[in-house]
BALOPA-918651 format. One record per atom (N, C-alpha, C, O): x, y, z. Coordinates in steps of 0.001 Angstrom, whole numbers, plus 500000, padded with zeros to 6 digits. Example, Ala and Ser with C-alpha at 12.3 -4.5 7.8 and 13.67 -1.06 7.14 Angstrom:
<sites>
513190494310507800
512300495500507800
513200496700507800
514236496681508465
512850497750507080
513670498940507140
512900500030507870
513409501138508039
</sites>
This chain:
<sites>
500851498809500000
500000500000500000
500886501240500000
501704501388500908
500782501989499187
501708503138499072
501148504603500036
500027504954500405
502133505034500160
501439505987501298
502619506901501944
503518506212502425
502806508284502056
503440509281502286
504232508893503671
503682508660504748
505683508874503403
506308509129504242
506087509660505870
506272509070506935
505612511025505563
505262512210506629
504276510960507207
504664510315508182
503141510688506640
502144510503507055
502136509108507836
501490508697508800
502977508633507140
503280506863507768
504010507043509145
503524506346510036
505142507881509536
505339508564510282
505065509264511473
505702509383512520
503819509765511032
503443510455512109
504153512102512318
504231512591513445
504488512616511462
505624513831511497
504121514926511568
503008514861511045
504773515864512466
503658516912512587
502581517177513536
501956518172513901
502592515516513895
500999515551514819
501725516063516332
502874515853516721
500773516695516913
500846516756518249
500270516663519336
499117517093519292
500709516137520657
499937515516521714
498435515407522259
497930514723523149
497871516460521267
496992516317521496
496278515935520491
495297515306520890
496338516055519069
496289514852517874
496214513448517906
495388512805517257
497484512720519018
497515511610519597
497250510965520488
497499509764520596
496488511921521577
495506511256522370
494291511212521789
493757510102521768
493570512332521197
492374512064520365
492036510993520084
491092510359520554
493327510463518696
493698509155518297
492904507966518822
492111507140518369
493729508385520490
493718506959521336
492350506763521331
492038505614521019
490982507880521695
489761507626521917
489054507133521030
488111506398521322
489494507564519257
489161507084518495
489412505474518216
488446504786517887
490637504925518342
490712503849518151
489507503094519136
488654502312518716
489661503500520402
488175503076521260
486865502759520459
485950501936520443
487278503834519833
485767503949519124
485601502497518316
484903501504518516
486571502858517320
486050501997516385
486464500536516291
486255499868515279
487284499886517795
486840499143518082
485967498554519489
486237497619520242
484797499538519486
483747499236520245
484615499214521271
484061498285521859
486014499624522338
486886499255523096
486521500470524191
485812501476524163
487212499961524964
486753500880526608
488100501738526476
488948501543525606
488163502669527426
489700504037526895
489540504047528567
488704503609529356
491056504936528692
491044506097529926
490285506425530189
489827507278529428
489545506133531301
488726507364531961
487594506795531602
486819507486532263
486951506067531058
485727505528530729
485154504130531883
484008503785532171
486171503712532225
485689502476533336
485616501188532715
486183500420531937
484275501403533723
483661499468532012
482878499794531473
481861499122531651
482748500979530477
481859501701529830
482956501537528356
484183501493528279
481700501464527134
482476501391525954
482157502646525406
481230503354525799
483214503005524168
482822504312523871
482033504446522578
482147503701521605
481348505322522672
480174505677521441
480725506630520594
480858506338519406
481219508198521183
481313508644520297
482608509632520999
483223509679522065
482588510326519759
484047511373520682
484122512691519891
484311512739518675
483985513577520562
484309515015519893
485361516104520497
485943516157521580
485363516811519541
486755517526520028
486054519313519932
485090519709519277
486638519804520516
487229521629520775
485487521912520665
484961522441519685
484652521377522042
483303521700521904
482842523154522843
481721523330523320
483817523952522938
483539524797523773
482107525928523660
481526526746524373
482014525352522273
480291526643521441
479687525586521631
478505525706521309
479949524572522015
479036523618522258
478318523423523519
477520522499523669
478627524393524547
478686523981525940
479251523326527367
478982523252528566
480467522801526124
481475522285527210
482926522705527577
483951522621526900
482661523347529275
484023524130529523
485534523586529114
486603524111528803
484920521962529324
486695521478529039
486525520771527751
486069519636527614
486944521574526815
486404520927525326
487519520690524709
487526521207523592
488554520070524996
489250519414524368
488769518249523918
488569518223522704
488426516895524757
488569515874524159
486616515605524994
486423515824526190
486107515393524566
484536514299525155
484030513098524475
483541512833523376
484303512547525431
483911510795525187
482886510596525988
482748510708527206
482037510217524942
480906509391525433
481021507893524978
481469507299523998
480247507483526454
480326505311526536
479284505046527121
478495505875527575
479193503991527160
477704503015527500
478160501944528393
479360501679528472
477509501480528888
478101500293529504
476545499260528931
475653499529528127
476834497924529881
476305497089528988
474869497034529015
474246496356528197
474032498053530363
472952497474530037
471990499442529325
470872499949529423
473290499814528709
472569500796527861
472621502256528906
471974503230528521
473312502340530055
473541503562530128
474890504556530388
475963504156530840
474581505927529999
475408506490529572
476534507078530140
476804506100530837
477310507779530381
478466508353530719
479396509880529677
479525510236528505
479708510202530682
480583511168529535
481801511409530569
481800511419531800
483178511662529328
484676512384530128
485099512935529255
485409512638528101
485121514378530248
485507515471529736
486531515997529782
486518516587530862
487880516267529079
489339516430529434
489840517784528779
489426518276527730
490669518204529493
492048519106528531
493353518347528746
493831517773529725
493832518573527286
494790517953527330
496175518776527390
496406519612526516
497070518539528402
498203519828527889
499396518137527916
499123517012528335
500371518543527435
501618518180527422
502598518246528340
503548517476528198
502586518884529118
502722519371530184
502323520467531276
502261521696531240
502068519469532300
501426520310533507
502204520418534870
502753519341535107
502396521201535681
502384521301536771
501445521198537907
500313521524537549
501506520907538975
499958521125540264
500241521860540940
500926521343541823
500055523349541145
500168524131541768
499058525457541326
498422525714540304
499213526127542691
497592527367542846
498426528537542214
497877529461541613
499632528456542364
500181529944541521
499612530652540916
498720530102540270
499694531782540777
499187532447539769
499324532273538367
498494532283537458
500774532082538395
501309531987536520
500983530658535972
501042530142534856
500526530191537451
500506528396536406
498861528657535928
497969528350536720
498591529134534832
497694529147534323
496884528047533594
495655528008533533
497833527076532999
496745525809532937
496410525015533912
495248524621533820
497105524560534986
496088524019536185
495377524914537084
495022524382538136
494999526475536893
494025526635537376
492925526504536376
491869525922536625
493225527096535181
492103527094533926
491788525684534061
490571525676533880
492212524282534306
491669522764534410
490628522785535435
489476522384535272
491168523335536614
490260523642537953
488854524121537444
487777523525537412
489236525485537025
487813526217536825
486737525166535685
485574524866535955
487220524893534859
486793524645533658
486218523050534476
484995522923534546
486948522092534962
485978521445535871
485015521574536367
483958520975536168
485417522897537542
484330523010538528
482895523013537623
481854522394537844
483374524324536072
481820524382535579
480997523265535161
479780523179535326
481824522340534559
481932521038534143
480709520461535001
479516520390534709
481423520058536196
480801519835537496
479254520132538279
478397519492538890
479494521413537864
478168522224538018
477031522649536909
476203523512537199
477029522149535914
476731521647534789
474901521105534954
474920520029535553
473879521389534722
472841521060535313
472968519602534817
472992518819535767
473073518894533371
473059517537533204
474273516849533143
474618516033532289
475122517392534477
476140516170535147
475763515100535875
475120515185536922
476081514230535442
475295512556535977
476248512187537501
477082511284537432
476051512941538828
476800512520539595
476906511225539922
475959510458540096
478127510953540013
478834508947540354
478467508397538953
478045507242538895
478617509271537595
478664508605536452
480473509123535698
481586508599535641
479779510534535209
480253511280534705
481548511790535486
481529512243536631
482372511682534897
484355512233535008
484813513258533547
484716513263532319
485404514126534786
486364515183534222
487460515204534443
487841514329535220
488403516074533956
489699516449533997
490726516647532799
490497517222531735
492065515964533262
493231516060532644
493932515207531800
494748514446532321
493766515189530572
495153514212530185
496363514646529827
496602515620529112
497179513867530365
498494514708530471
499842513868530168
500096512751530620
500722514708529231
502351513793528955
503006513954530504
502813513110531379
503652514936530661
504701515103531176
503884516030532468
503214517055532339
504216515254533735
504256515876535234
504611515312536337
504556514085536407
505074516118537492
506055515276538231
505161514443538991
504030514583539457
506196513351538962
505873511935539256
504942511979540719
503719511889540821
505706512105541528
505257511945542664
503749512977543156
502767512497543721
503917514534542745
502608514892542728
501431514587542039
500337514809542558
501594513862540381
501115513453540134
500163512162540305
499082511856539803
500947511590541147
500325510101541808
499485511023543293
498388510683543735
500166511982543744
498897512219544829
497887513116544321
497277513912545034
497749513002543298
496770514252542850
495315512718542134
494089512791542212
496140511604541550
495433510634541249
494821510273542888
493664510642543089
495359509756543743
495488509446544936
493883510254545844
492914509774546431
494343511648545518
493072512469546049
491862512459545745
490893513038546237
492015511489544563
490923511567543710
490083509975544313
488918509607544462
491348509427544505
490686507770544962
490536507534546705
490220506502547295
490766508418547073
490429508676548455
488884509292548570
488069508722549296
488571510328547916
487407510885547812
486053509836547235
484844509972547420
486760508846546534
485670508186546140
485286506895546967
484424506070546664
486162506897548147
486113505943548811
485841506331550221
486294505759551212
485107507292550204
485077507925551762
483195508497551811
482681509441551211
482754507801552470
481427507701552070
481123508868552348
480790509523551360
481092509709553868
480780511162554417
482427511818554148
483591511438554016
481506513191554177
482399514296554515
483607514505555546
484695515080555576
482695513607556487
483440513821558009
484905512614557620
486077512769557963
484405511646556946
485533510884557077
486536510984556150
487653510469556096
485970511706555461
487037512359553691
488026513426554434
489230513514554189
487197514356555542
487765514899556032
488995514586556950
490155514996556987
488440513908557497
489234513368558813
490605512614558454
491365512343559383
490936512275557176
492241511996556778
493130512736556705
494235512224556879
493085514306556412
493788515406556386
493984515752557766
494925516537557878
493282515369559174
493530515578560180
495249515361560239
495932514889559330
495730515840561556
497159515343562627
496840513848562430
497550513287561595
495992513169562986
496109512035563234
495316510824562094
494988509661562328
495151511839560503
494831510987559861
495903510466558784
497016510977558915
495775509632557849
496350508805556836
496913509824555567
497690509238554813
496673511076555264
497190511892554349
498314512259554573
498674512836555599
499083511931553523
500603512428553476
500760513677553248
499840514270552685
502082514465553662
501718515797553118
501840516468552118
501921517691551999
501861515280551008
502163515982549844
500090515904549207
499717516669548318
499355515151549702
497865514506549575
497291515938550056
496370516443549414
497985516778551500
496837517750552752
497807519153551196
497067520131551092
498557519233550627
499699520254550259
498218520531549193
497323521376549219
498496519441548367
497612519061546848
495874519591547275
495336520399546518
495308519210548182
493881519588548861
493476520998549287
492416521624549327
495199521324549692
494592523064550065
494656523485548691
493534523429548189
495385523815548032
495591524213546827
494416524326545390
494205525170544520
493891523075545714
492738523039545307
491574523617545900
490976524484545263
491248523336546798
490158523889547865
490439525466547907
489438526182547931
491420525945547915
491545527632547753
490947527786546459
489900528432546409
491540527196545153
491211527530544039
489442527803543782
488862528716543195
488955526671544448
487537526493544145
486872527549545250
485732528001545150
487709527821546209
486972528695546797
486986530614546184
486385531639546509
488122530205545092
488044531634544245
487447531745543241
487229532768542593
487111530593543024
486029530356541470
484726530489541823
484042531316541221
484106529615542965
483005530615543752
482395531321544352
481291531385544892
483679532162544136
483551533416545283
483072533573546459
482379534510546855
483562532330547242
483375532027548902
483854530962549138
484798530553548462
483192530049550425
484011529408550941
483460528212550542
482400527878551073
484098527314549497
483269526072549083
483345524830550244
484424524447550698
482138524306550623
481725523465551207
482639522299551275
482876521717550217
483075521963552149
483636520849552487
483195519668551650
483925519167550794
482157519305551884
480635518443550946
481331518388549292
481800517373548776
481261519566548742
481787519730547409
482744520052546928
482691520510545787
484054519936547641
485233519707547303
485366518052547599
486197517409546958
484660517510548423
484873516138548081
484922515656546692
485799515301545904
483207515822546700
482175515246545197
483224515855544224
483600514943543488
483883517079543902
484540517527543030
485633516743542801
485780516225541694
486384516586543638
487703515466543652
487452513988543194
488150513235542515
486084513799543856
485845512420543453
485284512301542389
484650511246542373
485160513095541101
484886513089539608
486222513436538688
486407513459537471
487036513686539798
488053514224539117
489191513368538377
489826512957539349
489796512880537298
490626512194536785
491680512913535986
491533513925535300
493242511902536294
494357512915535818
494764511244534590
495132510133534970
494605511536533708
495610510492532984
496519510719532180
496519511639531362
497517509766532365
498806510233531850
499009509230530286
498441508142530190
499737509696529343
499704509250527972
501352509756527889
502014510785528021
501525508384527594
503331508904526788
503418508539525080
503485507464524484
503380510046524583
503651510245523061
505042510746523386
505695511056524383
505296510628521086
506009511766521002
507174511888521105
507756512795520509
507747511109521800
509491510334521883
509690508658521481
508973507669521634
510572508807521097
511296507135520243
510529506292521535
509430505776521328
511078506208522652
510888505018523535
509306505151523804
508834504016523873
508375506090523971
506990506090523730
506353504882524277
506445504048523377
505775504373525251
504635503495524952
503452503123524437
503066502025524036
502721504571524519
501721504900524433
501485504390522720
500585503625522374
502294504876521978
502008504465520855
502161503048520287
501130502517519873
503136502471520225
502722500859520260
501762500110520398
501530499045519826
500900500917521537
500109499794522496
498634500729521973
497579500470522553
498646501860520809
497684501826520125
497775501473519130
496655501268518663
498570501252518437
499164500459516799
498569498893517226
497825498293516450
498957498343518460
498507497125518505
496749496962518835
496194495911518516
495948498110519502
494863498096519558
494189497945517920
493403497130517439
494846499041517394
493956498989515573
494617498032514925
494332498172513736
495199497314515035
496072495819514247
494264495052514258
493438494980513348
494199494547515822
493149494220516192
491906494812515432
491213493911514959
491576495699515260
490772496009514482
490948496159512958
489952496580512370
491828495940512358
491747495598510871
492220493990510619
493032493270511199
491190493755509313
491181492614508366
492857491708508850
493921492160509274
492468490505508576
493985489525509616
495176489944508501
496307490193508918
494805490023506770
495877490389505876
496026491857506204
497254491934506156
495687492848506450
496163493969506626
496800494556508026
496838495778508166
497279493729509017
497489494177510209
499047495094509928
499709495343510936
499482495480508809
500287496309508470
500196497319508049
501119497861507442
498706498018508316
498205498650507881
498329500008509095
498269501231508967
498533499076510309
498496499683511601
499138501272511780
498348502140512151
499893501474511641
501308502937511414
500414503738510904
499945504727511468
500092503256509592
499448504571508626
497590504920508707
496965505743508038
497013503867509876
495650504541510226
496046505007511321
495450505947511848
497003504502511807
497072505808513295
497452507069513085
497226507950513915
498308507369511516
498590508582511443
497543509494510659
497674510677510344
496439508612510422
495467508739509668
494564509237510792
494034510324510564
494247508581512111
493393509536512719
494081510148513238
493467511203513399
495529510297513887
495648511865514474
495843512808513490
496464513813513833
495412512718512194
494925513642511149
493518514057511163
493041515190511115
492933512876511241
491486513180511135
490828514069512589
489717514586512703
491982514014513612
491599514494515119
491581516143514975
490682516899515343
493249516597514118
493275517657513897
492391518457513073
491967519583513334
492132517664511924
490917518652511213
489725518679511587
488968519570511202
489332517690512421
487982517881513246
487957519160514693
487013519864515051
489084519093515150
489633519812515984
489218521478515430
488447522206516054
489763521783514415
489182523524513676
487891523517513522
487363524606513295
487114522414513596
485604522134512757
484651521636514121
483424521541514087
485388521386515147
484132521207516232
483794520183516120
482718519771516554
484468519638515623
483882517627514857
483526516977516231
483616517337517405
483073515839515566
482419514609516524
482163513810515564
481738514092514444
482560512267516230
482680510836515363
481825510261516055
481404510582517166
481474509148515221
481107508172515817
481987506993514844
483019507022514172
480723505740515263
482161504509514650
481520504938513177
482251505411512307
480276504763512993
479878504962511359
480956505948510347
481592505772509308
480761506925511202
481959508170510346
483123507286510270
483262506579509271
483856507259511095
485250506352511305
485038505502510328
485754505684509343
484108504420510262
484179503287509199
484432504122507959
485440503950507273
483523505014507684
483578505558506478
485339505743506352
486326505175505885
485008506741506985
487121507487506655
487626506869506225
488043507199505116
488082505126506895
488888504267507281
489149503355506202
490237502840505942
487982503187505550
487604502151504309
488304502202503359
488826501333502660
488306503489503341
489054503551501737
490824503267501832
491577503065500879
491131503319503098
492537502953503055
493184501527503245
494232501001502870
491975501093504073
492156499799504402
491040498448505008
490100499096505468
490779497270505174
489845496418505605
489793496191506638
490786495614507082
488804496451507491
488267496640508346
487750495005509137
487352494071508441
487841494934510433
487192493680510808
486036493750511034
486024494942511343
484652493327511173
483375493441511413
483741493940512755
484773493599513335
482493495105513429
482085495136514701
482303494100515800
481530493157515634
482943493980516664
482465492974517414
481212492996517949
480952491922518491
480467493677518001
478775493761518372
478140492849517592
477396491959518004
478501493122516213
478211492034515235
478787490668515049
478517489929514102
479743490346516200
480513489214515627
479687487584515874
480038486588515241
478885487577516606
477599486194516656
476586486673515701
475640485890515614
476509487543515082
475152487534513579
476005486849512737
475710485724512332
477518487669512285
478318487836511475
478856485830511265
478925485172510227
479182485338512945
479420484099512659
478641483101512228
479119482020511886
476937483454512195
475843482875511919
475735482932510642
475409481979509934
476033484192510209
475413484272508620
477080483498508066
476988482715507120
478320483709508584
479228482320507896
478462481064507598
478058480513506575
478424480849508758
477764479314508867
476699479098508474
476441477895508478
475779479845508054
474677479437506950
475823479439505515
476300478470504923
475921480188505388
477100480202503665
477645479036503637
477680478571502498
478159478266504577
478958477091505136
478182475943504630
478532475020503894
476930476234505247
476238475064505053
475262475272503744
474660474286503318
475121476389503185
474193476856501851
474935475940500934
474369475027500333
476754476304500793
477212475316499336
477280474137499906
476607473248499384
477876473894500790
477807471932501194
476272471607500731
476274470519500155
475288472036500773
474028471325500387
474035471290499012
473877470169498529
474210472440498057
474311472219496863
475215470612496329
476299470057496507
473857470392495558
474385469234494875
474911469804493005
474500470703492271
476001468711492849
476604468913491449
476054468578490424
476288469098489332
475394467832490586
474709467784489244
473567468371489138
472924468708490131
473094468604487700
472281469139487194
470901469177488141
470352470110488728
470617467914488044
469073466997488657
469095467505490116
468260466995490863
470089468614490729
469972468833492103
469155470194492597
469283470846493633
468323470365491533
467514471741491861
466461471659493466
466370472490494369
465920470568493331
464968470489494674
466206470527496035
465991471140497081
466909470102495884
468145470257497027
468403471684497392
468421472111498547
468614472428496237
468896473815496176
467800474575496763
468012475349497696
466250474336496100
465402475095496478
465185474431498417
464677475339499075
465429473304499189
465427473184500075
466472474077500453
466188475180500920
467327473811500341
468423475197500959
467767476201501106
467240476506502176
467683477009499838
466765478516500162
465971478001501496
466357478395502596
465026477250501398
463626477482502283
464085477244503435
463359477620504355
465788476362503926
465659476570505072
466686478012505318
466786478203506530
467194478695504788
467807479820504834
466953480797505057
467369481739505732
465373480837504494
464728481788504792
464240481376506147
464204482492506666
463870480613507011
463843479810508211
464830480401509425
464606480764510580
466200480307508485
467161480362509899
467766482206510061
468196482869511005
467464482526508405
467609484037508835
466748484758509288
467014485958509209
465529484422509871
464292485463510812
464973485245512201
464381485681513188
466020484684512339
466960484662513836
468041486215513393
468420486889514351
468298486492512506
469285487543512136
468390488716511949
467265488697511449
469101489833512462
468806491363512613
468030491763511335
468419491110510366
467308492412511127
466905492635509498
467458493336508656
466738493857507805
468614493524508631
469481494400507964
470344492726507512
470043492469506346
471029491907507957
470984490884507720
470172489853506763
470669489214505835
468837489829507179
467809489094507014
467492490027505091
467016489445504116
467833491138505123
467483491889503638
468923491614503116
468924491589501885
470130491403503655
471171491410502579
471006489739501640
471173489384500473
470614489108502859
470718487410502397
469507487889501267
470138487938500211
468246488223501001
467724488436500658
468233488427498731
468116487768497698
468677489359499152
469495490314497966
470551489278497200
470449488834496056
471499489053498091
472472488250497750
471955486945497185
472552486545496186
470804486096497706
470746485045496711
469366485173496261
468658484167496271
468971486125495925
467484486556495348
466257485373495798
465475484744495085
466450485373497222
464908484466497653
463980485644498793
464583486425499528
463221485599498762
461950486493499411
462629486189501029
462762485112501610
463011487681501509
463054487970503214
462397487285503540
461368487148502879
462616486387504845
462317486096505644
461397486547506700
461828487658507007
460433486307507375
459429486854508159
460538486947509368
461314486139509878
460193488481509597
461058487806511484
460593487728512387
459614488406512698
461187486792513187
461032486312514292
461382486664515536
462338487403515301
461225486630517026
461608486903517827
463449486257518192
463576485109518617
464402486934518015
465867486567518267
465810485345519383
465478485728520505
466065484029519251
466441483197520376
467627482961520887
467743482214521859
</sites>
């Protein structure tokens, strides 16, 4: 498959091009991401800020299995610091842009997560800033969320350092003294994830090259390099345009460069309608005199496809020109 240097490459894109990426690959293979849980992702849009959302870098929406919803809402910088400073202007702008997030009339509390994705920040604050976040969600009252920051509770002081800092912030964003109560709930929606692009030793990228391998056709898993540089292309020009995917769009894009594996949503229709094909030519008989054999085939094909979706049930249709099938209730 011939295909541009630059582009095979990856030359140009930047960190935030390549996390996009990552959500997309989620997407389109029906796969769970950062920050989503055991929720799969549906759809993903970028730079939605006319849209209503304070932190409009990256929003992923997922489902989990019995159909309900979720959303995570991120900015992404490349590097961050955690501190209330004044000059550190992107972790307070993350703060604020949360809190609104947060306060948001259709925020799904104990669904819905916000925050940060992030390359590069120091290690150790970074793990207590994750840390603050998993303390809060594990502390049923106030009193006892509280009571860790005590003298005589379990917070280290880099955990009580990280809490004031925040808790001032939010108390300047709402111009008073925010509730104990809701600096919890705030912390405990709060998510920092870290993504390593962008340098040779990289993990991050590998281990999405090997996610979309998985999702393309078994002869094309070499295809991998040049759709990843393909969506952190497609991230950036959606990025000026306010875009939002879903997998349908994605399929589209994707097609023309390369073969695609079925849905796994689809993969028990998909193995059904094999195995009718399987068993459609084994019945065909070779000689001439084998027409009643044949027309039994059809009749039980129209039989076993009122078990298949009707989008299914009309292609078989089509494909060997016998009258759809009535459908049936799925067993």
């Amino acid at each position: 498959m011939s295909q541009s240097p630059e582009l095979a490459g990856g030359a140009g894109f930047t960190f935030e091009d390549a996390v996009s990426a990552e959500y997309l690959i989620a997407l389109l293979g029906e796969g769970y991401a950062p920050g989503t849980g055991n929720r799969i992702v549906s759809r993903v849009a970028l730079q939605q800020r006319d849209f209503g959302e304070p932190l409009d870098d990256i929003i992923v929406d997922s489902h989990d299995s019995k159909g309900g919803r979720a959303r995570l809402s991120l900015q992404v910088k490349r590097s961050l610091t955690i501190s209330k400073a004044k000059t550190n202007t992107d972790f307070r702008d993350i703060i604020r842009d949360s809190w609104l997030t947060f306060s948001k009339d259709d925020f799904r509390r104990n669904v819905d997560r916000f925050g940060a994705a992030v390359g590069s920040i120091a290690k150790d604050k970074g793990r207590a800033l994750v840390t603050l976040g998993e303390l809060a969600r594990e502390s049923l009252t106030v009193d006892h969320f509280e009571a860790r920051f005590t003298e005589a509770g379990n917070a280290s002081a880099e955990l009580v350092s990280i809490k004031e800092d925040i808790t001032d912030l939010l108390n300047e964003i709402s111009g008073g003294s925010c509730p104990a109560s809701s600096v919890q709930e705030f912390l405990a929606h709060f998510v920092l994830i870290n993504f390593d692009y962008l340098h040779a030793g990289s993990t991050s990228r590998p281990e999405a090259m090997n996610k979309i391998r998985d999702a393309l056709a078994a002869d094309h898993g070499d295809s991998a390099p040049l759709i990843f540089a393909t969506l952190c292309q497609l991230a950036r020009e959606a990025s000026g345009k306010s875009g939002e995917f879903d997998r349908h769009r994605l399929v589209r894009e994707l097609s023309t460069l390369t073969r695609l594996r079925g849905a796994p949503s689809l993969k028990a229709d998909l193995d059904r309608i094999a195995s009718l094909a399987r068993d459609w030519i084994a019945d065909i008989k070779n000689d001439v005199g084998g027409a009643s054999g044949t027309t039994q085939t059809f009749g039980r094909i129209r039989i076993e496809t009122r078990r298949l979706p009707t989008a299914a049930n009309t292609w078989f249709a089509r494909k060997w020109k016998v009258g759809p099938a009535a459908p049936t209730s799925r067993g």
